[in-house]
LOZA-822295 format. One record per residue (C-alpha): x, y, z; residue in three letters; residue number from 1. Coordinates in Angstrom, 1 decimal. Each point is the difference from the previous one (the first is absolute). Layout:
<recs>
X | Y | Z | ALA | NUM .
...
</recs>
This chain:
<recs>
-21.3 | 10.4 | -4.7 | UNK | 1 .
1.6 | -2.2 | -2.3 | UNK | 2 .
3.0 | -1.8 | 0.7 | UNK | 3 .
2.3 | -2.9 | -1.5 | UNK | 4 .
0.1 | -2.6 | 2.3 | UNK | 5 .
2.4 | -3.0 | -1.0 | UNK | 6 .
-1.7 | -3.2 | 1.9 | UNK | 7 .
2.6 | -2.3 | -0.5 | UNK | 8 .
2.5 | -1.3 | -2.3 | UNK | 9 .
-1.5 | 0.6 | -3.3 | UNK | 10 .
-2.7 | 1.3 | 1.0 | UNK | 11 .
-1.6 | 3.6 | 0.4 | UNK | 12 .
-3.2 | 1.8 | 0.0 | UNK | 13 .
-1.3 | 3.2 | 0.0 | UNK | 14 .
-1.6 | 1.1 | 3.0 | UNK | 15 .
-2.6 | 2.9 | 1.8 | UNK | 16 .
1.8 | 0.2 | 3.1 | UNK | 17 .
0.1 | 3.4 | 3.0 | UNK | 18 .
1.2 | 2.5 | -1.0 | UNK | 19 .
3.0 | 1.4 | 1.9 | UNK | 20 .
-0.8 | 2.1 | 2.8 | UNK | 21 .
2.8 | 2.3 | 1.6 | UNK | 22 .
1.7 | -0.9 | 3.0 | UNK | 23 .
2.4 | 2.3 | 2.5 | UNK | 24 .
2.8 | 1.4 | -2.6 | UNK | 25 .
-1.5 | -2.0 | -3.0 | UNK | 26 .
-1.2 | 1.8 | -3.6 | UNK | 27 .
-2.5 | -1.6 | -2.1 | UNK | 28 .
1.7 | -0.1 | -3.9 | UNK | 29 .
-2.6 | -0.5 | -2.7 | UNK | 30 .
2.3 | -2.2 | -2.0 | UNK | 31 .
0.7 | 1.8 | -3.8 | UNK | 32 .
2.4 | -2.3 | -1.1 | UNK | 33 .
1.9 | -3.9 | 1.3 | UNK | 34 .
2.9 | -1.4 | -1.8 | UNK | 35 .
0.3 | -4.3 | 0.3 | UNK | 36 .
2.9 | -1.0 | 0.5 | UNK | 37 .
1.9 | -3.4 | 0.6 | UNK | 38 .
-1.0 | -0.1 | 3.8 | UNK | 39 .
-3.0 | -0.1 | -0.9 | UNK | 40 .
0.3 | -2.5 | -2.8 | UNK | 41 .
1.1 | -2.4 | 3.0 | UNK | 42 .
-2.8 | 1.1 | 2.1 | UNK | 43 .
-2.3 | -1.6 | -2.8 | UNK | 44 .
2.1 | -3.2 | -0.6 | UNK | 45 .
0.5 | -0.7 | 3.7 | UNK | 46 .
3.6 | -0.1 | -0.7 | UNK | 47 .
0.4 | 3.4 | 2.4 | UNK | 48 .
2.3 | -0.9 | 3.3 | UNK | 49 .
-2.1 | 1.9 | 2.2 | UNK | 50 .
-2.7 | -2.7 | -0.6 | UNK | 51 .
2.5 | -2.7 | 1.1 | UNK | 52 .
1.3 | 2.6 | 2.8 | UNK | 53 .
-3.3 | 0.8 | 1.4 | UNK | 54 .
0.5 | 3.7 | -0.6 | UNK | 55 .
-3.6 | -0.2 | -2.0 | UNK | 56 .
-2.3 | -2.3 | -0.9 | UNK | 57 .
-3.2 | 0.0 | -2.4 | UNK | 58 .
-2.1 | 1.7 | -1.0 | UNK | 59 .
2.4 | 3.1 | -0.4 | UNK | 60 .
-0.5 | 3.0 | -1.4 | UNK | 61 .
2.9 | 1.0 | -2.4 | UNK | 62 .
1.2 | 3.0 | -1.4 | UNK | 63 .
3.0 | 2.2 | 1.0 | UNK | 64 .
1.3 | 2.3 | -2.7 | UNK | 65 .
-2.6 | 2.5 | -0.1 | UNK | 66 .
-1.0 | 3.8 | -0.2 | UNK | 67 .
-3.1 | 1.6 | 0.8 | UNK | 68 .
-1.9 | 3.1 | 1.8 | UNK | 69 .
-0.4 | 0.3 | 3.8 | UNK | 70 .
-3.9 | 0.1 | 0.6 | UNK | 71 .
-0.5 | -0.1 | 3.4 | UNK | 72 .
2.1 | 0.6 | 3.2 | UNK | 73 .
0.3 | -1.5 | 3.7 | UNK | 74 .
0.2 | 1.4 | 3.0 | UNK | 75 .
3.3 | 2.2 | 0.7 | UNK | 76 .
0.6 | -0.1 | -3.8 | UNK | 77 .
0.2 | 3.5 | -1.6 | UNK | 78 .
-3.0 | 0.7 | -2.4 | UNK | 79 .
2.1 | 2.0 | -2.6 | UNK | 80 .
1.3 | -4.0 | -1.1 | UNK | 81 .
-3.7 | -0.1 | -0.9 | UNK | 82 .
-0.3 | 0.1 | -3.8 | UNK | 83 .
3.6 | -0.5 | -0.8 | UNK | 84 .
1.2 | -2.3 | -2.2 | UNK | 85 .
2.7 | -2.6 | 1.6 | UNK | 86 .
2.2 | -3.1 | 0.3 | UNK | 87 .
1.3 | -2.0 | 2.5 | UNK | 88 .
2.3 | -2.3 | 1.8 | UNK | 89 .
-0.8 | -3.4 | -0.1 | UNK | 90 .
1.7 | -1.1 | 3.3 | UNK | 91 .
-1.5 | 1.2 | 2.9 | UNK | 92 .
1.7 | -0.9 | 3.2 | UNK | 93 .
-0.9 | 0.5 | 3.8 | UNK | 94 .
1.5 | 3.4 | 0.2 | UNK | 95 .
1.4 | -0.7 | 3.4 | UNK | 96 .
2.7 | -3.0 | 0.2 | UNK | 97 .
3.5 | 1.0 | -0.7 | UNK | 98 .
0.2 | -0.7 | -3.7 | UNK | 99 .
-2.9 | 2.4 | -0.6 | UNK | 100 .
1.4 | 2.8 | 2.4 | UNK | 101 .
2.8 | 0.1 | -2.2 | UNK | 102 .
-1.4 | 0.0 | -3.3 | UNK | 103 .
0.0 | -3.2 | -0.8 | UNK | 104 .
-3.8 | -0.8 | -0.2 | UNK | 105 .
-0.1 | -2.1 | -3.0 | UNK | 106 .
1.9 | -2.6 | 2.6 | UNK | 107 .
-2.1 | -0.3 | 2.8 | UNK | 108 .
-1.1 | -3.5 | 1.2 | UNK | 109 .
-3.1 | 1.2 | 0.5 | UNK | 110 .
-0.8 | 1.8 | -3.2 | UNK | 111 .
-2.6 | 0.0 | -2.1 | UNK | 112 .
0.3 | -0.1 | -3.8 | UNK | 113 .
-3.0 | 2.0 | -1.9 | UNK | 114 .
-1.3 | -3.3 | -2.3 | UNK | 115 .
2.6 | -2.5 | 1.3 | UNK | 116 .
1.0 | -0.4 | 3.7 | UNK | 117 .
-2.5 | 0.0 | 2.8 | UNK | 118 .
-3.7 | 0.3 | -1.1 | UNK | 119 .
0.3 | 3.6 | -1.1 | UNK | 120 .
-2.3 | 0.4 | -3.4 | UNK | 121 .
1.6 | 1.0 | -3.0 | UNK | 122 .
-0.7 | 2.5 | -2.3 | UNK | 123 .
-1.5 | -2.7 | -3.3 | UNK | 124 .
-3.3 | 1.7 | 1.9 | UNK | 125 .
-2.0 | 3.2 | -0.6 | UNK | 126 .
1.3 | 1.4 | 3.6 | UNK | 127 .
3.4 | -0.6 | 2.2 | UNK | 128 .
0.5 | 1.0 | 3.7 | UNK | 129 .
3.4 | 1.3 | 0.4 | UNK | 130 .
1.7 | 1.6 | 2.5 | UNK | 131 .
0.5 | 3.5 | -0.5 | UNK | 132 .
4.1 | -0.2 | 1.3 | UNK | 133 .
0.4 | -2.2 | -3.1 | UNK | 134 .
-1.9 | 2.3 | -2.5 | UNK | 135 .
2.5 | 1.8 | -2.5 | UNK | 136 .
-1.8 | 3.0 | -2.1 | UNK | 137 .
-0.2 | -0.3 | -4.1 | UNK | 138 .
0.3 | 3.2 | -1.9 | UNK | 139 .
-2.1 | 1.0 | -3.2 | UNK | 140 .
3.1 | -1.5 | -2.3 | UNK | 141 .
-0.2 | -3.1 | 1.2 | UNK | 142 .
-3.1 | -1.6 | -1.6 | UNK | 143 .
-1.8 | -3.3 | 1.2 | UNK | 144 .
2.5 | -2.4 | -1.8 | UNK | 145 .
2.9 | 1.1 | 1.5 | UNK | 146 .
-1.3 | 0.5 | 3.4 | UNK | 147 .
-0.8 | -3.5 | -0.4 | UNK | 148 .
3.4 | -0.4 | -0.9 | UNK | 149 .
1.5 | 1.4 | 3.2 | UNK | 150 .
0.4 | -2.8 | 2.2 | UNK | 151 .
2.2 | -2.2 | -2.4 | UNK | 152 .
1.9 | 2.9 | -1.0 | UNK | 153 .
0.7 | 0.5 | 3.7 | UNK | 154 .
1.5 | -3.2 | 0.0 | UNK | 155 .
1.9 | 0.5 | -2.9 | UNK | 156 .
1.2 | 3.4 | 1.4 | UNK | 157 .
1.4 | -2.1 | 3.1 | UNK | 158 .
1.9 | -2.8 | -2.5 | UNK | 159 .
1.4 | 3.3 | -1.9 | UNK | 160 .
1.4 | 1.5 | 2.9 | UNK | 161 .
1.1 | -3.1 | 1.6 | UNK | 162 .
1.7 | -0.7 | -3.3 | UNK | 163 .
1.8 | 3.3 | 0.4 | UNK | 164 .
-0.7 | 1.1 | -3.2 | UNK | 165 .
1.8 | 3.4 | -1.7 | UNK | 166 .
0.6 | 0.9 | -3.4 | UNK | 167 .
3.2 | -2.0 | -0.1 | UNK | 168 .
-2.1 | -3.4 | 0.9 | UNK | 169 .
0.3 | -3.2 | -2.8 | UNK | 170 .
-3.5 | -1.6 | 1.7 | UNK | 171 .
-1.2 | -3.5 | -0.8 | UNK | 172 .
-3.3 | -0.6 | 0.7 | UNK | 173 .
-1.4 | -3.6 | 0.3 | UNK | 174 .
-3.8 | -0.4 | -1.1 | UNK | 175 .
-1.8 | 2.7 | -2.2 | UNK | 176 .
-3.4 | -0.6 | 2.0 | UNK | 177 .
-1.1 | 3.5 | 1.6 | UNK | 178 .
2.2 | 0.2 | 2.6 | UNK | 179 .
3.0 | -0.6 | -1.9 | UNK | 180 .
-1.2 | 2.5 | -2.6 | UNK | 181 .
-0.9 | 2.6 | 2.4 | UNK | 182 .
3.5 | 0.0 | 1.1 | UNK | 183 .
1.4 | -0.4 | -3.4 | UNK | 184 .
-1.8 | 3.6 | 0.0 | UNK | 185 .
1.0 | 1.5 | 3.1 | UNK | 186 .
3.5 | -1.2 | -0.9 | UNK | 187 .
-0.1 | 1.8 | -3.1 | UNK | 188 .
-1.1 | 3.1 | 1.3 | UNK | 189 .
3.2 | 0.1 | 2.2 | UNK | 190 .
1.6 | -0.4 | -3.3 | UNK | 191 .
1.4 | -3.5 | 0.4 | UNK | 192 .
0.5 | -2.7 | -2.7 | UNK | 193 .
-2.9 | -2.6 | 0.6 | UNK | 194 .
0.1 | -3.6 | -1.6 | UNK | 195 .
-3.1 | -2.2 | 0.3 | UNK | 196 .
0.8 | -3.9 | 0.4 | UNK | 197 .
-3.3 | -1.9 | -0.6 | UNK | 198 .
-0.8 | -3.4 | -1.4 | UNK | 199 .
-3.5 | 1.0 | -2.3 | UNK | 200 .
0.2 | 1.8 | -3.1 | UNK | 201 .
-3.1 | 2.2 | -0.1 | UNK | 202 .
0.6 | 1.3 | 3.1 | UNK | 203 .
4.2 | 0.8 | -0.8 | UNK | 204 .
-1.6 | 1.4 | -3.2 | UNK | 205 .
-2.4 | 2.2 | 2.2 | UNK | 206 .
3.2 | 1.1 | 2.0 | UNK | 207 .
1.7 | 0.8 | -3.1 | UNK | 208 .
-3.1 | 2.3 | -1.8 | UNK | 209 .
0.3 | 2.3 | 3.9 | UNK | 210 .
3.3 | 1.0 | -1.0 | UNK | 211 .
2.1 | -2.7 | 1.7 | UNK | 212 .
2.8 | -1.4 | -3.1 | UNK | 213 .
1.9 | -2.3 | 2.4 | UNK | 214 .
-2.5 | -3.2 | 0.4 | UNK | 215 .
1.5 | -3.6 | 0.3 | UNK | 216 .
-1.0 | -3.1 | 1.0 | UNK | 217 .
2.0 | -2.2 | 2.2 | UNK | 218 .
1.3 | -2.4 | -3.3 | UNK | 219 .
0.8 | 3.3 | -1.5 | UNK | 220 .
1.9 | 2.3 | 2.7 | UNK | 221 .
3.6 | 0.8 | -1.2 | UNK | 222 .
2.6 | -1.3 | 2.9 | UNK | 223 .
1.6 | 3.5 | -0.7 | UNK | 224 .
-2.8 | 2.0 | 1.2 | UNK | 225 .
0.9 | 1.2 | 4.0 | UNK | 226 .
-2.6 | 1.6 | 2.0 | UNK | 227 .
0.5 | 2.3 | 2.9 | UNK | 228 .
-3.4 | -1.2 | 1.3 | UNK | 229 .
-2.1 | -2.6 | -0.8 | UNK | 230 .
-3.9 | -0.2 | 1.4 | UNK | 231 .
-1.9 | -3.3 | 0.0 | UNK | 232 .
-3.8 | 0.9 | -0.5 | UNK | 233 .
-0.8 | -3.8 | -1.1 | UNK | 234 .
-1.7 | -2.8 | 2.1 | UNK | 235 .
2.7 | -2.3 | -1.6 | UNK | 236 .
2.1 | -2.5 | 2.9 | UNK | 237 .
3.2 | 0.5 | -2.7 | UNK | 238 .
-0.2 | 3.7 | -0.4 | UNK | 239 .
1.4 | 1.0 | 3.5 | UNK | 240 .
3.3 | -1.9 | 0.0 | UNK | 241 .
0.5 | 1.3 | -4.2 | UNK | 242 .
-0.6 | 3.3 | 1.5 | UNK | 243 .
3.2 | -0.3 | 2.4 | UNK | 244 .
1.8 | -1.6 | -3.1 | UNK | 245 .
-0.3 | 2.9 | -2.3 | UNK | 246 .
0.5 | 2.8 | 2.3 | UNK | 247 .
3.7 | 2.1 | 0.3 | UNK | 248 .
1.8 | -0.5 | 2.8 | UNK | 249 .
-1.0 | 2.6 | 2.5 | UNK | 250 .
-3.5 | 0.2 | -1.5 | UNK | 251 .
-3.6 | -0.5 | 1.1 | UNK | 252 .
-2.7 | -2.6 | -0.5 | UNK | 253 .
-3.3 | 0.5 | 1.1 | UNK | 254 .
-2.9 | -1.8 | 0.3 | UNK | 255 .
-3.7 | 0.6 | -0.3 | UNK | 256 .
-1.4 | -3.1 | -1.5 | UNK | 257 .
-0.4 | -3.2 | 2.1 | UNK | 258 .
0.1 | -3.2 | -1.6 | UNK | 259 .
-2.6 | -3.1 | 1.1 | UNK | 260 .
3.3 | -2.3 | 1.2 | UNK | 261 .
3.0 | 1.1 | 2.0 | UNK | 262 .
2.1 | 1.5 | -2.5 | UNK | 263 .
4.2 | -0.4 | 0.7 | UNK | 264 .
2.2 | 2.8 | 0.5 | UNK | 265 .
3.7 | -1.1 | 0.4 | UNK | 266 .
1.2 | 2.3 | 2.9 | UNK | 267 .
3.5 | -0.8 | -1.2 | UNK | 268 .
-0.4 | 1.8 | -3.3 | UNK | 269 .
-1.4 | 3.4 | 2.3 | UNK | 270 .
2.7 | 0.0 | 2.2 | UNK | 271 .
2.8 | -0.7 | -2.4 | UNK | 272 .
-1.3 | 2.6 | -2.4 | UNK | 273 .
-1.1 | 2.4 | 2.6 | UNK | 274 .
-3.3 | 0.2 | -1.2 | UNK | 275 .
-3.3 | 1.9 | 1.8 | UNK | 276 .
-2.9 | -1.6 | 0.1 | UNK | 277 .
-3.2 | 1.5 | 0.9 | UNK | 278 .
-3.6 | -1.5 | 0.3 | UNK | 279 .
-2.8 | 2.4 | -1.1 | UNK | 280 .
-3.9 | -1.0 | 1.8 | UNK | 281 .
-2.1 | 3.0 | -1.1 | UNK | 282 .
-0.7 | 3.5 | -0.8 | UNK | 283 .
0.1 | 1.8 | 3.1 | UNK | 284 .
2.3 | 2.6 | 0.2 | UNK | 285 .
0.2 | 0.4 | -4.4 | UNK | 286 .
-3.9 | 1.3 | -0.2 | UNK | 287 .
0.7 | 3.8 | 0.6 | UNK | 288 .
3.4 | -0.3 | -2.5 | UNK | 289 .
-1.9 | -2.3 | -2.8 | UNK | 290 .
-3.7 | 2.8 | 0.1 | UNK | 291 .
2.7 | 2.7 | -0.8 | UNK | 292 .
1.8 | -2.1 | -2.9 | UNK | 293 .
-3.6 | -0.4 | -1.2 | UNK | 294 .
-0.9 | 3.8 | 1.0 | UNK | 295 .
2.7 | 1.5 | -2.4 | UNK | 296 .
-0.1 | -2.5 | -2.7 | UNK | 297 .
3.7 | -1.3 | 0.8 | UNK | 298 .
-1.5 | -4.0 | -0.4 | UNK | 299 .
-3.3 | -0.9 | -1.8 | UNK | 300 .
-0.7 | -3.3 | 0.7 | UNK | 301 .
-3.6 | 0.7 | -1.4 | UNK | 302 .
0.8 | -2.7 | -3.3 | UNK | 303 .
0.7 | -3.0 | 2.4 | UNK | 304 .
-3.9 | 0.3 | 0.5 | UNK | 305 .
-1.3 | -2.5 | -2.3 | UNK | 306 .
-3.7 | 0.8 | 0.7 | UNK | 307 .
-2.7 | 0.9 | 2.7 | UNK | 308 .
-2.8 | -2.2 | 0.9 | UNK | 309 .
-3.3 | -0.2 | 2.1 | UNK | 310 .
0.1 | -2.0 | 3.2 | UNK | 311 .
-1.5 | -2.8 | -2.1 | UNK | 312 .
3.0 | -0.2 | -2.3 | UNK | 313 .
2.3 | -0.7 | 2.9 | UNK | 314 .
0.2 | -3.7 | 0.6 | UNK | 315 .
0.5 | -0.7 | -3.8 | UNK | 316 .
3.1 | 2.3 | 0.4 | UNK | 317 .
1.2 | -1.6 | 3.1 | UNK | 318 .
-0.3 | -3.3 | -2.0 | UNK | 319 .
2.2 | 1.2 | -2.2 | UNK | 320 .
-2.3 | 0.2 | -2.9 | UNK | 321 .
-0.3 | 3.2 | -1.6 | UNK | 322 .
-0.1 | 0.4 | -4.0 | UNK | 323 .
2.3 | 0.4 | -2.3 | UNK | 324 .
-0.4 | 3.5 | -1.1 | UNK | 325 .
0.6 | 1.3 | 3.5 | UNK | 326 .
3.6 | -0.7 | -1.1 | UNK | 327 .
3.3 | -0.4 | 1.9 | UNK | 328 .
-0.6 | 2.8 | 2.3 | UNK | 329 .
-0.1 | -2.0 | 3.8 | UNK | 330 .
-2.0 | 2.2 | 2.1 | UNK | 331 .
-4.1 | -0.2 | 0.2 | UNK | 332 .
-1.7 | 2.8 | 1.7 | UNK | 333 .
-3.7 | -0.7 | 1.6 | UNK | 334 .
-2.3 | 2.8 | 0.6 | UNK | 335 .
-2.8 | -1.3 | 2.4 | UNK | 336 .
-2.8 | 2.8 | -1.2 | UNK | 337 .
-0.2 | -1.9 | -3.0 | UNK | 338 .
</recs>
């Protein structure tokens, strides 16, 4: 089959490699649909820690926001799974340590990360291996795009409910990239008042044209403006500690994005404003929630996609060249039977 291989930094080809075949509790997805995301951006311009960590190493297959239809089934798998169409957790731990026994998977030291952490092949390929206990079923209403779509809106789900969101919620939300707008949605459907902070015009305009009135950029933020919560979806070292600054006392700050550098949080300013701070790593445990947001039409993230490629269009998108009338929209989809 074919597969995307990146070889090292800069560098990627397109390769006939094995196909998958089924192992004890595994399904075989033919692959309908792989979103790139920042991850894998890093993956291609060796700047990912797990390089540097020895958590993987070239050549690596990437690919972990995906959808696709179960084609073939391992031993002690049930065969109604065959034919379905399905999603999945990208962190798949050990299943036996003590973070895993109580439902903390996406934490085990010895997990593996579908097209990140530990070998395990992602899904820029025509087939994926995946094991059936982190499978989660797509119904008719939600199309290729947005099951694509379901693993970052799981971690979105996660920031929105660590953010404690309600109707009553003033939430400031610190880069419009896709995570930050996927919570910006979610948010929204919970009624809240969402503001955007970002430092690029096209894509606070894009913000802006998906309903969201309240965008700013840093120069521009009125001192008056509180927030109840503020979430920090940026890889900036500055953002974390302006996050803490512009929260209420008693509020929350979370964090999803990770900047290159240690960023500085001043532990004085949490304590002395009683403030909650959560760290978000991934979508596990937000998958089922965010397939029914999609499933009844409460969010549709479906405009963040800015277009679909082949396989061969993927390393000019991970560059970060892609042309101009694909717009501001910060999402590229890759369907690998192209």
């Amino acid at each position: 089959m074919r597969a995307f291989v990146v070889v090292g930094p800069g560098r990627a080809e397109i390769q006939d490699v094995a196909p998958p075949v089924p192992r004890l509790g595994e399904v075989i997805v033919d692959v309908e649909r792989a979103g790139v995301c920042g991850t894998d951006a890093e993956f291609y311009s060796g700047h990912m820690a797990y390089l540097h960590s020895g958590d993987a190493a070239y050549p690596i297959r990437i690919g972990h926001e995906w959808c696709g239809v179960v084609s073939a089934v391992g031993a002690e798998v049930d065969r109604e799974w065959l034919g379905r169409r399905v999603t999945g957790d990208t962190m798949l731990g050990c299943g036996n340590c003590l973070r895993c026994l109580s439902g903390r998977q996406h934490l085990c030291a010895d997990r593996f990360e579908i097209g990140i952490r530990g070998g395990w092949p992602g899904a820029l390929a025509e087939q994926l291996p995946v094991p059936v206990r982190a499978l989660h079923p797509l119904p008719d209403s939600v199309d290729a795009t947005l099951g694509a779509l379901v693993e970052p809106g799981g971690n979105a789900l996660r920031v929105v409910e660590a953010a404690a969101v309600t109707a009553t919620t003033r939430l400031l939300v610190l880069g419009p990239g896709t995570i930050g707008l996927l919570t910006a949605q979610i948010a929204a459907a919970r009624g809240a008042e969402v503001h955007l902070l970002g430092r690029d015009a096209a894509s606070l305009a894009f913000a802006r044209e998906l309903g969201f009135a309240h965008t700013w950029t840093a120069d521009d933020l009125p001192d008056a403006c509180v927030f109840d919560a503020v979430v920090d979806a940026t890889n900036a070292t500055a953002l974390p500690g302006f996050a803490v600054r512009r929260v209420e006392p008693g509020g929350r700050v979370v964090y999803i994005g990770i900047a290159e550098e240690p960023s500085l949080v001043d532990s004085r300013e949490l304590v002395l404003k009683d403030v909650t701070a959560v760290g978000v790593l991934s979508a596990s445990g937000g998958l089922s929630g965010t397939i029914e947001l999609y499933a009844t039409g409460a969010v549709d993230p479906r405009p963040l996609v800015a277009a679909t490629v082949g396989l061969d269009g993927a390393a000019e998108v991970l560059a970060g060249r892609r042309p101009a009338e694909w717009g501001a929209a910060p999402k590229v989809h890759v369907d690998p039977r192209r």
